[in-house]
C-alpha positions in Angstrom: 126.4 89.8 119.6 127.4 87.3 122.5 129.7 87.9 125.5 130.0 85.5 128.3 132.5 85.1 131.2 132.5 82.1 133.4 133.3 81.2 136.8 133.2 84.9 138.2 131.9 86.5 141.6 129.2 88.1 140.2 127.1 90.8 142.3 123.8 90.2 142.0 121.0 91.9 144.1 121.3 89.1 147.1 124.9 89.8 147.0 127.1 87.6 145.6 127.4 84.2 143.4 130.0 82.7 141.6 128.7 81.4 138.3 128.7 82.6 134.6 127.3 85.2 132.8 126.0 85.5 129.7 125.1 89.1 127.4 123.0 89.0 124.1 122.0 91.8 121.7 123.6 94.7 124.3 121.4 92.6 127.9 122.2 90.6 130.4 120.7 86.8 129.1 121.9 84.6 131.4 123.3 84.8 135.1 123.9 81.6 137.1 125.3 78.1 135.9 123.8 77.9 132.4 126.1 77.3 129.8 127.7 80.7 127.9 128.8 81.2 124.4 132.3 83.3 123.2 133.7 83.3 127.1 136.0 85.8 127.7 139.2 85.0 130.2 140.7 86.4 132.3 144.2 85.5 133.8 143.1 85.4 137.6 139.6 85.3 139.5 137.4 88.3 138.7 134.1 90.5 140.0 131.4 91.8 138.1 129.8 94.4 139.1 126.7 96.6 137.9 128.4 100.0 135.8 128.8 102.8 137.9 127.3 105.6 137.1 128.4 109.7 137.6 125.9 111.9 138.0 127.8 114.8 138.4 130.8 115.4 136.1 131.9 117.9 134.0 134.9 116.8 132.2 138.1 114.5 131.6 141.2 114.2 129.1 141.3 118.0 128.3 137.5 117.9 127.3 134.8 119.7 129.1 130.6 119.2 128.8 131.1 122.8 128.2 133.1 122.2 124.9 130.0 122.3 122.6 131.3 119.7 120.5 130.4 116.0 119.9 134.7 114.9 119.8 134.5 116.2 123.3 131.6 114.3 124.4 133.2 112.0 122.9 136.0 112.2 124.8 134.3 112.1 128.0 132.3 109.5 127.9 135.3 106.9 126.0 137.7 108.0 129.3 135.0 107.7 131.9 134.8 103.7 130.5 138.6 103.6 131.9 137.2 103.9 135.5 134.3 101.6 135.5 131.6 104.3 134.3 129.4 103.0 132.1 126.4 106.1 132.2 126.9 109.6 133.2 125.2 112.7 133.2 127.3 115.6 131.6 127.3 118.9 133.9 127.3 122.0 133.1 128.8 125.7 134.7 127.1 129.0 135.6 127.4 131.0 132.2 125.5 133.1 129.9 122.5 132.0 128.8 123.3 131.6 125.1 126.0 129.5 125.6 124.2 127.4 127.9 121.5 126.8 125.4 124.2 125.9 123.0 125.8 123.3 125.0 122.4 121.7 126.0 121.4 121.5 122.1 124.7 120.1 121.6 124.3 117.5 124.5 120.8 116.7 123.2 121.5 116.2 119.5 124.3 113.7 120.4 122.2 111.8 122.9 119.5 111.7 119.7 122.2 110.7 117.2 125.5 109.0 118.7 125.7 105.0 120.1 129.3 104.7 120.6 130.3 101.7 122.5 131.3 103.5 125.4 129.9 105.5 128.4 125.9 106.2 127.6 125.1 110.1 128.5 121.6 110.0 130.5 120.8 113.4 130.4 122.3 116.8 131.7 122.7 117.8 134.8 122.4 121.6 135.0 124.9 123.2 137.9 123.8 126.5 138.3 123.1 129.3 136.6 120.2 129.6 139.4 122.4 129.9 142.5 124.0 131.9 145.3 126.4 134.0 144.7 127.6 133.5 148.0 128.8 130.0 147.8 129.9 130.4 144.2 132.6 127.6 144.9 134.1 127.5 141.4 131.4 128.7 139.6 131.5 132.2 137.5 129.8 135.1 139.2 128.9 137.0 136.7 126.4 134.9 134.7 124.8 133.9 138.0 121.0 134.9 137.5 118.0 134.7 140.4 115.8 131.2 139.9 113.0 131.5 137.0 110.9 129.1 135.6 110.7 131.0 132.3 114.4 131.2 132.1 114.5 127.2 132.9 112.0 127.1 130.3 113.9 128.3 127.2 117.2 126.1 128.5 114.6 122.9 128.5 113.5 123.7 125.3 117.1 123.7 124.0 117.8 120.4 125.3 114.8 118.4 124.0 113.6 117.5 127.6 116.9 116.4 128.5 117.9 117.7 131.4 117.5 115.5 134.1 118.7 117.6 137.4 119.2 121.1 138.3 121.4 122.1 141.4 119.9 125.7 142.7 120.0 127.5 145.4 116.7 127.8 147.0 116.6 130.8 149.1 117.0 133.0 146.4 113.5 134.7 145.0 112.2 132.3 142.8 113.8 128.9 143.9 110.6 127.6 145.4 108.3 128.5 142.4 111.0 126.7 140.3 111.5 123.5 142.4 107.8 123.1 142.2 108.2 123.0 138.5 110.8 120.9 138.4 109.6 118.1 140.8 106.2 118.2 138.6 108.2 117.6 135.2 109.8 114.9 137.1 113.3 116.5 136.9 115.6 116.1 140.1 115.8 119.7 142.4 119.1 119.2 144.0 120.0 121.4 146.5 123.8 123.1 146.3 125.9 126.0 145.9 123.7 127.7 148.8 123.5 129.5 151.7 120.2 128.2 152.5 118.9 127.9 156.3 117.5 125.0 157.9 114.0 126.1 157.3 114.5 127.1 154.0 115.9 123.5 153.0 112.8 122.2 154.7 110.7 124.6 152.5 112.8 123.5 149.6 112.5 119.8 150.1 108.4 120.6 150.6 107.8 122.3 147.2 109.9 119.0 146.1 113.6 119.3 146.1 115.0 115.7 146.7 118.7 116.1 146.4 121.7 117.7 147.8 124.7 118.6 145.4 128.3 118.1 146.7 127.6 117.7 150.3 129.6 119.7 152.5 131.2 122.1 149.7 129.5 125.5 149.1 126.7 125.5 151.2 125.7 126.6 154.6 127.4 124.4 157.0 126.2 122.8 160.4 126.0 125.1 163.1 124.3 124.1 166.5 121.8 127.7 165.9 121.2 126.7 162.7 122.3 123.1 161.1 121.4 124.4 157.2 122.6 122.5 154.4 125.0 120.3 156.1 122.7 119.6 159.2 119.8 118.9 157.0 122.0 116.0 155.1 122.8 114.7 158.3 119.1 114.6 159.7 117.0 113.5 156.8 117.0 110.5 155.5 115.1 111.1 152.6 117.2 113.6 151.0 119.5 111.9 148.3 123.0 113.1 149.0 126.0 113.4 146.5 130.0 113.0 148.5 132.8 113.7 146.6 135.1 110.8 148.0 138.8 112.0 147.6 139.8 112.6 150.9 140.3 116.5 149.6 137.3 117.9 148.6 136.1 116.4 152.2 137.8 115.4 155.0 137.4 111.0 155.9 136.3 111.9 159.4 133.2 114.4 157.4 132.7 111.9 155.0 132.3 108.9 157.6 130.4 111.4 160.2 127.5 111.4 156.8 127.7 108.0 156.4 126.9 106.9 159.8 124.4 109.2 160.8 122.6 108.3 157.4 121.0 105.7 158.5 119.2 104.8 155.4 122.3 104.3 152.5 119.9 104.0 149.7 120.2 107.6 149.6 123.9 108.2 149.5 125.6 108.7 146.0 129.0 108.8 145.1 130.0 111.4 142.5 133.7 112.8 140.5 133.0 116.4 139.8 136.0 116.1 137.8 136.8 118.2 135.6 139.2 118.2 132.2 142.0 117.7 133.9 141.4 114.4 134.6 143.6 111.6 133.4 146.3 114.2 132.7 149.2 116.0 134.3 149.4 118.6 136.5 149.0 121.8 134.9 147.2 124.9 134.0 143.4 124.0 133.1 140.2 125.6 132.3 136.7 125.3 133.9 133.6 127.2 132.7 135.8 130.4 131.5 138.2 130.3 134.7 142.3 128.8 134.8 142.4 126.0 137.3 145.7 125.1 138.7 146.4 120.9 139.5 148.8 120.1 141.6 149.4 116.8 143.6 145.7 115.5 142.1 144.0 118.8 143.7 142.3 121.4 141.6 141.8 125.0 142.7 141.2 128.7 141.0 144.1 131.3 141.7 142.5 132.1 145.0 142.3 128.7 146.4 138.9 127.9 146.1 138.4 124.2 144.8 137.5 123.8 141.2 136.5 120.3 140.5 138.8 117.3 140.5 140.5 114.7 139.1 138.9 111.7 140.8 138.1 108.6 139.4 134.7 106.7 140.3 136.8 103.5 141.4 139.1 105.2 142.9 136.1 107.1 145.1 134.7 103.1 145.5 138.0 102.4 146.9 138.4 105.0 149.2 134.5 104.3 151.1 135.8 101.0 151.5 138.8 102.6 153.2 137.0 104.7 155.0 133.7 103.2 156.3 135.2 100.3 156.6 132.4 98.7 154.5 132.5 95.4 151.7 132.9 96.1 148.0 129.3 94.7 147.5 128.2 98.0 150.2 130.5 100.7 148.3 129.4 99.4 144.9 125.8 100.0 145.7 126.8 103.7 146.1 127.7 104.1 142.9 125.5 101.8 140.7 122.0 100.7 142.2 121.5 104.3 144.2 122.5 106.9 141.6 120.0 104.6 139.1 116.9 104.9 141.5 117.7 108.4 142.2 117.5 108.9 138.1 114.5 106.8 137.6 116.5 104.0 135.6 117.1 100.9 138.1 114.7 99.3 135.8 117.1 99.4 133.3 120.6 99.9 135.0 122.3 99.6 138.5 122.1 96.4 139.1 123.2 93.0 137.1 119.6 91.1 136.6 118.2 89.5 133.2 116.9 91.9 131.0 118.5 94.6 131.8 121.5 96.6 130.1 124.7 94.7 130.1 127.1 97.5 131.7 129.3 95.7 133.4 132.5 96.5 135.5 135.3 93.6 135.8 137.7 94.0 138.6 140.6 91.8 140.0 141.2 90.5 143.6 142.7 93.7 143.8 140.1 95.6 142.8 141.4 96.9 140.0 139.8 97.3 137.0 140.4 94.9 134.0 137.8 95.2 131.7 134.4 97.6 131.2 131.3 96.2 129.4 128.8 99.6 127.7 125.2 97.9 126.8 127.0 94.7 125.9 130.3 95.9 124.4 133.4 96.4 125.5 134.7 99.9 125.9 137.9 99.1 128.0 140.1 96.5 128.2 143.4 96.4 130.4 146.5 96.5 128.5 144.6 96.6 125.3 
């Protein structure tokens, strides 16, 4: 199958060029002024940008990672093509251990049998059970159990070798033994839902933890005695850090105090940690066994603690551009070329080079989205 599109702005990794594009057999085959085959048009000027990819989301359209079904991955992963999301990582919730073996199987067996042309699942990202109760956020207390490696072991063996990150807390007994193990089986140790102190984090991030989940929201904030989570994000630049851009879950002055005083950007990734609600009306929702009321775009359990969101990836590209007062190309990079190093994939995604998988986002002069391209085909198309 052939898809090209001609006389575009196409972002490249020098930034970039108008020319034409052309994809073959699901990769990009041609970028520049060759001639393309089957052009697609478009009824104004257009960018194309690499796919963004979500590391960190758990649901949309009334379908949850924790559904334990293949319609509701499914689901996911035909609406996150709607907002320019080409790969993802389905996360899941603190629960019991059977359940979360379960879902992981689930997750694994569809990865191993499903191509749909839409959003490609990379792996799981596994939110808890091994955290703080503490800084529970949304998560459910009661299935909350202290880090172990043998516990990790029998939820890897569920998902084939598919999980991809973990977010734990560290201080509890356990969390450095099981970031070592981790890091050595070259699965991503992301720091979150803690109430870690700076030197734990700086024991964490030496037995190998390379990642901090949700920054700002539950964990240890920056205080001048003792910076901890927060402070540690700030300070080092060689701690990937996840934001949660909708101006609700963080304030723009917190989000654009991160940015600048992170001075290396490679290491900033932009994530939705929506949830099912997403794409739908406000309303009465579940998350990982507990009702979520929406309201006005903002999630939150009875007690007012925020549960996830409803965000959109472009809308979170959007609001950086807002808020740091940064180009398209800069915001873009946030969530494409960054999330895929973090994930050990840039070789195939996060950036638009020959050879690598056409996932493609097409935006107007506005910004908004018209079409999105999944390993060659298209998933969305405005008005279509």
């Amino acid at each position: 199958m052939s898809i090209g599109i001609k006389d575009a702005k196409i972002l490249t990794p020098s930034g970039f060029i108008h020319g034409n594009i052309e994809i073959k057999d699901g990769k990009i085959d041609m970028i520049g002024e060759g001639e393309c085959q089957s052009c697609l048009s478009f009824p104004t000027s257009v960018y194309i940008l690499p796919g963004f990819i979500d590391e960190h989301i758990h649901g949309a359209m009334n379908a949850d990672s924790m559904d334990n079904s293949f319609e509701t991955l499914n689901i996911i992963a035909k609406a996150l093509a709607k907002e320019g999301t080409t790969s993802f990582l389905p996360t899941t919730m603190t629960q019991k251990m059977d359940l979360l073996k379960e879902v992981l199987s689930t997750i694994s067996s569809y990865m191993e049998t499903h191509d749909q042309p839409f959003s490609e699942i990379l792996g799981v990202h596994l939110e808890g059970p091994f955290i703080n109760k503490k800084s529970i956020g949304a998560q459910c207390e009661d299935y909350v159990i202290p880090p172990s490696i043998s516990h990790f072991k029998e939820l890897e063996k569920a998902a084939h070798g598919k999980i991809k990150k973990v977010t734990l807390a560290p201080e509890i007994k356990g969390g450095y033994e099981l970031i070592q193990y981790l890091s050595k089986q070259g699965i991503i140790a992301s720091l979150g839902h803690s109430e870690a102190t700076y030197d734990e984090v700086l024991e964490a991030v030496a037995s190998g933890a390379n990642s901090i989940t949700h920054c700002y929201n539950a964990m240890s904030p920056l205080h001048h005695r003792d910076i901890g989570l927060v402070g540690a994000a700030l300070l080092h630049d060689n701690l990937y850090t996840e934001l949660i851009a909708d101006g609700v879950h963080v304030s723009d002055p917190a989000l654009k105090l991160l940015y600048k005083n992170t001075k290396n950007t490679e290491r900033l990734t932009l994530i939705t940690d929506s949830m099912r609600a997403k794409g739908l009306t406000d309303g009465i929702y579940d998350l990982g066994g507990q009702k979520v009321h929406v309201h006005n775009q903002t999630a939150r359990l009875r007690n007012g603690v925020l549960a996830g969101g409803v965000l959109s990836m472009l809308d979170a590209v959007k609001h950086v551009i807002k808020v740091f007062d940064i180009s398209l190309e800069e915001a873009v990079k946030l969530a494409s070329k960054n999330p895929a190093k973090k994930l050990g994939i840039y070789d195939r995604k996060g950036s638009i080079e020959v050879g690598k998988d056409a996932d493609l986002v097409i935006l107007d002069t506005n910004f908004d989205l018209q079409m999105t391209i999944c390993r060659g085909k298209i998933a969305y198309e405005k008005n279509r």
